[in-house]
DSSP file (Angstrom, degrees, kcal/mol; ACC not computed):
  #  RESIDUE AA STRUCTURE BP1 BP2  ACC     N-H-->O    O-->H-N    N-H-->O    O-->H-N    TCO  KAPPA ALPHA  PHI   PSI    X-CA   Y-CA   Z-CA
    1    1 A X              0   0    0      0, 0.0     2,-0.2     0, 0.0    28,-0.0   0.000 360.0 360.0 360.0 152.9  -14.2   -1.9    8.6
    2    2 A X     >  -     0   0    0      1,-0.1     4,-1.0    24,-0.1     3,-0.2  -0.542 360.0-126.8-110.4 150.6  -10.3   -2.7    7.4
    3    3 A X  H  > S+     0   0    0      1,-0.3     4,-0.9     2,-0.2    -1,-0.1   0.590 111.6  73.6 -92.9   8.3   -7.8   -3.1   10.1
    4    4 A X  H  4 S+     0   0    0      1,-0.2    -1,-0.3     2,-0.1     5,-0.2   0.854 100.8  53.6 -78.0 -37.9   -5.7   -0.3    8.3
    5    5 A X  H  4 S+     0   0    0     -3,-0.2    -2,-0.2     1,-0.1    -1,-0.2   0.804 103.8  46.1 -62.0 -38.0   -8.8    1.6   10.0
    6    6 A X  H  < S+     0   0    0     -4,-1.0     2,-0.2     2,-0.0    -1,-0.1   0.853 118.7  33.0 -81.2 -37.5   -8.7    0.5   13.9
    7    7 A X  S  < S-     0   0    0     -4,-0.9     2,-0.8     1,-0.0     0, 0.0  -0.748  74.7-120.8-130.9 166.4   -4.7    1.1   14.3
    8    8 A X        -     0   0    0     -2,-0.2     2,-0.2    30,-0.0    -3,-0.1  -0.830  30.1-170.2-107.6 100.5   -2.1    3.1   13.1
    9    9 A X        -     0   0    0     -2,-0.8    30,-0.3    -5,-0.2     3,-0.1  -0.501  25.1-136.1 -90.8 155.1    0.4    1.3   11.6
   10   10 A X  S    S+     0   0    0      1,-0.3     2,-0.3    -2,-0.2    -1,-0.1   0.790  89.5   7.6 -92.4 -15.6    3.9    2.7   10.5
   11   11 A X        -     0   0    0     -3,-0.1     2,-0.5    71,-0.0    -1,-0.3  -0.922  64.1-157.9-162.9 148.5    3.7    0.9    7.1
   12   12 A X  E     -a   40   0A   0     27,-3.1    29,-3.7    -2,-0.3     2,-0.8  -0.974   2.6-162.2-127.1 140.2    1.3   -1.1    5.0
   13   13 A X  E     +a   41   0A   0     -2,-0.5     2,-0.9    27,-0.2    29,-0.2  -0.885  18.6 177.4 -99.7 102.5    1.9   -3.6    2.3
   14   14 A X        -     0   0    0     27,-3.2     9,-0.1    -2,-0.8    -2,-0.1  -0.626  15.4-147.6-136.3 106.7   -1.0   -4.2    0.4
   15   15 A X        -     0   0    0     -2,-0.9    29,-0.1    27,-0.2    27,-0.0  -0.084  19.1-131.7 -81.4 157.2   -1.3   -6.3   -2.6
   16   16 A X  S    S+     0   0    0     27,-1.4     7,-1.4     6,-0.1     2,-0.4   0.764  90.3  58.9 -58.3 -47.7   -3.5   -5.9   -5.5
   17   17 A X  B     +C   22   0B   0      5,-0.2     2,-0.2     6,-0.1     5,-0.1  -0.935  54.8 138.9 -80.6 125.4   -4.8   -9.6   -5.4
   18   18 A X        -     0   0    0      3,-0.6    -2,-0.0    -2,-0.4     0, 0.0  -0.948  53.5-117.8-145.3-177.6   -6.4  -11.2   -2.7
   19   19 A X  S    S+     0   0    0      1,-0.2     3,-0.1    -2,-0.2    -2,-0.0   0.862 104.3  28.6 -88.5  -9.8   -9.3  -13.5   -2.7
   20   20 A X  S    S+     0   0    0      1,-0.2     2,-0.3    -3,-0.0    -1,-0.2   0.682 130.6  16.5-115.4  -4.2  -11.9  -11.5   -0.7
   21   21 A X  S    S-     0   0    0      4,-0.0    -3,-0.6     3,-0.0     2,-0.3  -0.843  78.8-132.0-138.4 167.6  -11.2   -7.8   -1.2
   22   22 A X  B  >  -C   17   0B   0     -2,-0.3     4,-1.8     1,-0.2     3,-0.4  -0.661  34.6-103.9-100.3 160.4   -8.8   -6.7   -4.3
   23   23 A X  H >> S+     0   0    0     -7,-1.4     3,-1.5    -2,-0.3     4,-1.0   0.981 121.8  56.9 -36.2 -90.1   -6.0   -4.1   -3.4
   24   24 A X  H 34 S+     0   0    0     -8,-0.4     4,-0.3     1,-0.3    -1,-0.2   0.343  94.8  53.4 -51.1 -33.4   -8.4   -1.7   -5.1
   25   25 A X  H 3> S+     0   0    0     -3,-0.4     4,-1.5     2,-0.2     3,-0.3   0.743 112.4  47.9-107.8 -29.3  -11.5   -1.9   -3.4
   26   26 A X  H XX S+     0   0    0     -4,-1.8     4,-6.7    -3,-1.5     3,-0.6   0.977 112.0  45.5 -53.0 -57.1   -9.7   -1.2    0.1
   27   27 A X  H 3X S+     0   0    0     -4,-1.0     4,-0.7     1,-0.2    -2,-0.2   0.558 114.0  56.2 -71.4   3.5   -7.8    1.7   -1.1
   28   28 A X  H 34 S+     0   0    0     -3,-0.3     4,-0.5    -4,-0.3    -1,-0.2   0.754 108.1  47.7  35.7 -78.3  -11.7    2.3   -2.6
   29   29 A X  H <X S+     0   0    0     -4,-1.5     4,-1.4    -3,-0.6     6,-0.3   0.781 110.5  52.4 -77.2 -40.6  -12.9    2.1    0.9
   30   30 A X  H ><>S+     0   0    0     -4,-6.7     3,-2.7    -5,-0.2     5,-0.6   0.867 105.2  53.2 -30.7 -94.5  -10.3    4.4    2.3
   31   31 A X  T 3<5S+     0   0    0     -4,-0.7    -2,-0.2     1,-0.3    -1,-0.2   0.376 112.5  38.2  -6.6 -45.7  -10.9    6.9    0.1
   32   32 A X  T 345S+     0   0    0     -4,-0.5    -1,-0.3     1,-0.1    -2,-0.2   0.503 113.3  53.2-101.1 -10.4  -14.5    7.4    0.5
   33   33 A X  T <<5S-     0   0    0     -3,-2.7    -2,-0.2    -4,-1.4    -3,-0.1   0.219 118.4-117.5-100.9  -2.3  -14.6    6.8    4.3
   34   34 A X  T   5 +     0   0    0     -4,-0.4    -3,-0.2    -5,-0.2     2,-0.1   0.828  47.8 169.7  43.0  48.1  -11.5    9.9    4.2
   35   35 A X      < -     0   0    0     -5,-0.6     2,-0.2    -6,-0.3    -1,-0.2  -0.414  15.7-164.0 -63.5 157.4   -8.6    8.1    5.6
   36   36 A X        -     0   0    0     23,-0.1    23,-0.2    -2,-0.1    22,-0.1  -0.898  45.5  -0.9-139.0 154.3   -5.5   10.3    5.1
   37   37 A X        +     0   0    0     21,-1.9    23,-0.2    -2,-0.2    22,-0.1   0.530  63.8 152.7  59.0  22.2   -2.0    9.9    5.1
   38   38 A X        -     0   0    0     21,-1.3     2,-0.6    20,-0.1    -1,-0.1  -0.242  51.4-116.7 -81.0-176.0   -1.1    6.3    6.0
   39   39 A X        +     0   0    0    -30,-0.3   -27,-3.1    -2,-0.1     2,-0.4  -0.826  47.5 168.9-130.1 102.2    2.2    5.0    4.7
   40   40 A X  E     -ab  12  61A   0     20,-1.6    22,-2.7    -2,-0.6     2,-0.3  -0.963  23.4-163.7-140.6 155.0    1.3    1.8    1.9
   41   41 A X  E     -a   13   0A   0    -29,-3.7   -27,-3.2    -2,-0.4     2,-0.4  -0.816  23.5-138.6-117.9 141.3    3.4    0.2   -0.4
   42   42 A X  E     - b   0  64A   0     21,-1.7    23,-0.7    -2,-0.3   -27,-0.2  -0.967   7.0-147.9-127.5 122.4    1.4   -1.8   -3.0
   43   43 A X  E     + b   0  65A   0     -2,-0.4   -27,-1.4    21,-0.2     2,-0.2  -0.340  29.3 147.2 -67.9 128.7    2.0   -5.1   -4.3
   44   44 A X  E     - b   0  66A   0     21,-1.1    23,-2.0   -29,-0.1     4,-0.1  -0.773  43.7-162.7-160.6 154.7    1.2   -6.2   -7.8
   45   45 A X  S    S+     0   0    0     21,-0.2    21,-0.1    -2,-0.2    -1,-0.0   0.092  74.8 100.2 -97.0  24.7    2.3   -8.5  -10.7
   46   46 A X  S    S-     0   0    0      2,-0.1    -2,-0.1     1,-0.0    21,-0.0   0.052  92.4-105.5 -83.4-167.7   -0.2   -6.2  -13.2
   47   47 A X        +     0   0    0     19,-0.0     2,-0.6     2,-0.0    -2,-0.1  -0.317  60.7 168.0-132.8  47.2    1.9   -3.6  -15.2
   48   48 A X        -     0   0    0      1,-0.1    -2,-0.1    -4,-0.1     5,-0.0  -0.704  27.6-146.9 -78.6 112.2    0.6   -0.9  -13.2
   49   49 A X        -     0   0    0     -2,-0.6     4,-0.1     1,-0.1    -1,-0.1   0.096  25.7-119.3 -49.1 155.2    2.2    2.7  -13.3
   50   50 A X  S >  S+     0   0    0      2,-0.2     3,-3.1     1,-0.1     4,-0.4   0.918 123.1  62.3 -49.8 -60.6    2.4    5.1  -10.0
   51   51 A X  G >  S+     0   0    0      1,-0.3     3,-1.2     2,-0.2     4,-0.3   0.805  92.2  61.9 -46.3 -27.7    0.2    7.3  -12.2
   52   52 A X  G 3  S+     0   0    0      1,-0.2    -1,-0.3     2,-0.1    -2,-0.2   0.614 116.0  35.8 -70.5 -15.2   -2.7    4.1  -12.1
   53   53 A X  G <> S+     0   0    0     -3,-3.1     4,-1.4    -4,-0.1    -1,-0.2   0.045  82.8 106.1-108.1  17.7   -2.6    4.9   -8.1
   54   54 A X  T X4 S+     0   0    0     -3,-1.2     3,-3.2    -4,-0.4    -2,-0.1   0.985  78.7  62.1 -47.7 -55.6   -2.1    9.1   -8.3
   55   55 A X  T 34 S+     0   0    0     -4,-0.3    -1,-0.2     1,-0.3     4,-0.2   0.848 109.9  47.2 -49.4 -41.4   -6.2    9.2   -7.1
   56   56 A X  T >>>S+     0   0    0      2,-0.1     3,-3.2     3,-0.1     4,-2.6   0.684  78.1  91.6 -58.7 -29.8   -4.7    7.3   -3.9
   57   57 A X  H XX5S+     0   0    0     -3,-3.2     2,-3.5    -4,-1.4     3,-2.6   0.384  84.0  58.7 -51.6-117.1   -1.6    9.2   -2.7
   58   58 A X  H 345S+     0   0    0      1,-0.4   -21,-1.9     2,-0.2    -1,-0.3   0.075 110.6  43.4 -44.8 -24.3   -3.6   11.4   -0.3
   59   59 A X  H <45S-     0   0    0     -2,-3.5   -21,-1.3    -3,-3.2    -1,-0.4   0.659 137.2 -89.4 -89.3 -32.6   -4.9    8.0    1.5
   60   60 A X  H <<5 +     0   0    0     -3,-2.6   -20,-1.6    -4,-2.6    -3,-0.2   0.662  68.4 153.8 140.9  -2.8   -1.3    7.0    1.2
   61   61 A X  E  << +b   40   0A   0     -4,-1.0   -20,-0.2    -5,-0.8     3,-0.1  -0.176   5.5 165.9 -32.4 123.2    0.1    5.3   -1.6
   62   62 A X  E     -     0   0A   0    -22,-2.7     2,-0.2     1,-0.6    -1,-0.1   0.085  62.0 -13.2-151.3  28.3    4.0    6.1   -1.8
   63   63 A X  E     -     0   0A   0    -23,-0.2   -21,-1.7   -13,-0.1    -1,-0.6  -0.399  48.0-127.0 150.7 171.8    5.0    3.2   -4.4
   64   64 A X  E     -b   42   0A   0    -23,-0.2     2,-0.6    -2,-0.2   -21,-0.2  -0.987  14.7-170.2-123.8 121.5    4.5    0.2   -6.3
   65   65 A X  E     -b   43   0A   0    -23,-0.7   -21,-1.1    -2,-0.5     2,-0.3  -0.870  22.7-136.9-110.2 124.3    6.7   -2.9   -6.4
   66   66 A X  E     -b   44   0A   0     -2,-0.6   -21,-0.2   -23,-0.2     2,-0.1  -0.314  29.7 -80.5 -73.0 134.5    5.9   -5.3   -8.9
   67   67 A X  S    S+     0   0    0    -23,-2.0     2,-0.3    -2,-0.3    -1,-0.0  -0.365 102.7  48.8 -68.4 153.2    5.9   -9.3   -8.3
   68   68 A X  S    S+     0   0    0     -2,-0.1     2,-0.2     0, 0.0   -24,-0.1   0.849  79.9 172.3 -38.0 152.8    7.8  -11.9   -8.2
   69   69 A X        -     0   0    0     -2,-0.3    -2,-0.1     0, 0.0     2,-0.0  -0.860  26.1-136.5-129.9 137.4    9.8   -9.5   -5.8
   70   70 A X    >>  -     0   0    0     -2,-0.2     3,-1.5     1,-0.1     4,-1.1  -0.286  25.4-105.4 -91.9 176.1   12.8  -11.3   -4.0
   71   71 A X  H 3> S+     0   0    0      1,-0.3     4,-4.8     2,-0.2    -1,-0.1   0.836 116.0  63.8 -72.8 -33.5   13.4  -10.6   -0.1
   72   72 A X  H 34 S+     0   0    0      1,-0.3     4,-0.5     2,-0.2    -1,-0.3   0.560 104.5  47.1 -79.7  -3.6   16.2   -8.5   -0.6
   73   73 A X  H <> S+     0   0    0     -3,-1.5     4,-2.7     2,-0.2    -1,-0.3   0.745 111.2  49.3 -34.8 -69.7   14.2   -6.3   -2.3
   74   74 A X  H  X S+     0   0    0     -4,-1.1     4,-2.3     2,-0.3    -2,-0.2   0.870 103.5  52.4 -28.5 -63.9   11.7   -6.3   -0.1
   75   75 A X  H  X S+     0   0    0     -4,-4.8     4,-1.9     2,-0.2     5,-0.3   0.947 104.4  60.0 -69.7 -33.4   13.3   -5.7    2.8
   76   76 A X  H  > S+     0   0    0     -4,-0.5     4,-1.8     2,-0.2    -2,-0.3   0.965 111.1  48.5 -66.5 -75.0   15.2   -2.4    0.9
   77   77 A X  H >< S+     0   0    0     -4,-2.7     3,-0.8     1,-0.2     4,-0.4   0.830 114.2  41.7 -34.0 -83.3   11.2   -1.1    0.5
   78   78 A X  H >X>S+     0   0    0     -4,-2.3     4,-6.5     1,-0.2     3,-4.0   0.824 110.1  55.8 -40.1 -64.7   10.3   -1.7    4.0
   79   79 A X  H 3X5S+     0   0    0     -4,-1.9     4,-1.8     1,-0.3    -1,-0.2   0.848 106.9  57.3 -35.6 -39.3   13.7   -0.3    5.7
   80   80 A X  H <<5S+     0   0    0     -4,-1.8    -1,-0.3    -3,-0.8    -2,-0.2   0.463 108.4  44.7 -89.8   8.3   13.0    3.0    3.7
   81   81 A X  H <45S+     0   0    0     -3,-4.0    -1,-0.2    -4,-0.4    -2,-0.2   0.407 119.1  34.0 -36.7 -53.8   10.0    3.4    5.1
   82   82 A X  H ><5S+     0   0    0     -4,-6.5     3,-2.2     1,-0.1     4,-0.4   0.473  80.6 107.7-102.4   4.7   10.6    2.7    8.7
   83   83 A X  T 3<<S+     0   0    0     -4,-1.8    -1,-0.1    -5,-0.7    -3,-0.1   0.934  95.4  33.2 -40.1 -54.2   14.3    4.2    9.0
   84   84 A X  T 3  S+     0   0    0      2,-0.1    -1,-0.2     1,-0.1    -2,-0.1   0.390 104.7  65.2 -97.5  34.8   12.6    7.3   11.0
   85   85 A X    <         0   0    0     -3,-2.2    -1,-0.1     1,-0.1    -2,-0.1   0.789 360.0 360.0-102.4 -70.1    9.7    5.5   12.9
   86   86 A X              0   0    0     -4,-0.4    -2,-0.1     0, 0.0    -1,-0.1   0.485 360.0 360.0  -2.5 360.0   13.2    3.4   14.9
């Protein structure tokens, strides 16, 4: 079990590489366990489209920012997520 499963978090960031799950094989595990509706932003330095995550939106996918991405970036993603959890 993923700790995007135990809690409800107001936003998730979840890159595409990591060394014991891929990006893909959580949003995978969602999917098939029928989490809905979480709010995750997904990291990758791949040349991946929105359309390459469509199958996801309903677990929660709501954009992709590709890597390198610099803070000030960043932080513009996150804030426009959480403006209405504040």
């Amino acid at each position: 079990m993923f700790e995007i499963q135990k809690r409800e978090y107001d936003l998730i960031l979840l890159d595409i590489a990591m060394p014991e799950y891929t990006g893909l094989d959580i949003l995978s595990q969602l999917k098939k366990q029928g989490v809905r509706y979480k709010t995750i932003v997904i990291l990758t330095a791949s040349c991946s489209k929105m359309e390459d995550f469509k199958e996801y939106s309903e677990v929660g996918v709501r954009e992709i920012v590709k890597k390198p991405v610099g803070l000030d970036r960043l932080d513009n993603v996150v804030k426009s997520y959480l403006m209405n959890v504040i």
